[in-house]
N, C-alpha and C positions, 0 to 999 in steps of 0.2 A: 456454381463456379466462384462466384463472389467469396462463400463462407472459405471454399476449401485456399484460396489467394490472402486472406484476412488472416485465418487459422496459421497460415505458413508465416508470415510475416509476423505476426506477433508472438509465433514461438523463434524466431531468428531475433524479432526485439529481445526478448526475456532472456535467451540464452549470452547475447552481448550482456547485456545489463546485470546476469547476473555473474559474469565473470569478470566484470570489474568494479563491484561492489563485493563486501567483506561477507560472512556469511550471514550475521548477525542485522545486516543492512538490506540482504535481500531477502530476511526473513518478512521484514517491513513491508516489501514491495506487495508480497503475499496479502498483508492486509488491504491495500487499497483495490487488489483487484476484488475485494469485497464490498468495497464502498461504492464505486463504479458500478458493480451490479446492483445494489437496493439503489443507487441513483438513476439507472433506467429502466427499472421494474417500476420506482415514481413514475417515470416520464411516462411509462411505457400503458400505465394502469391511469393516467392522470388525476393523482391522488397526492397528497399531502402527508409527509410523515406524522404517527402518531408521537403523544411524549413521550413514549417509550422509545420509540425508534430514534428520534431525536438523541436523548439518554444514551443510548447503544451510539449510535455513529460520536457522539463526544469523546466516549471513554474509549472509544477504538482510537479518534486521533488524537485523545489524552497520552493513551498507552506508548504510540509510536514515536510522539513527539519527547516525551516522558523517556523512551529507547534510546533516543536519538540522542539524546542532551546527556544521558550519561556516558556512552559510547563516546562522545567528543572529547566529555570531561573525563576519562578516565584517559584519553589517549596525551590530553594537554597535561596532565601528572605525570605520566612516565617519561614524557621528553626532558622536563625537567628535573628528574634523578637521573 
């Protein structure tokens, strides 16, 4: 009962959330329900990432962060012409 209560609720979250984020914003979103799961596969295995793993979750919130900052900056140019 829990899962199927959890399941409904966080596709009612996701569905607000991604209708008032742009597309390109909630492509983002997508990544971190990645992150979130190799963070409680850790927990879950009580286990330490390897360097590699480390490596991978960086360049994933390199990428988003990296998404994000051009998304902004291209929105702060077009206001200005």
């Amino acid at each position: 009962m829990l899962g199927i209560i959890a399941s409904w609720i966080a596709t009612w979250a996701w569905n607000q959330t991604s209708m008032r984020l742009t597309v390109s914003m909630a492509g983002m979103m997508i990544v971190f329900e990645t992150l979130f799961g190799l963070l409680y596969s850790f927990v879950y295995h009580m286990t330490i990432p390897t360097i590699w793993e480390w490596m991978s979750i960086f360049f994933i919130l390199f990428g988003v962060t990296f998404g994000i900052w051009r998304i902004n900056g291209f929105k702060i140019r077009n206001k200005s012409l």
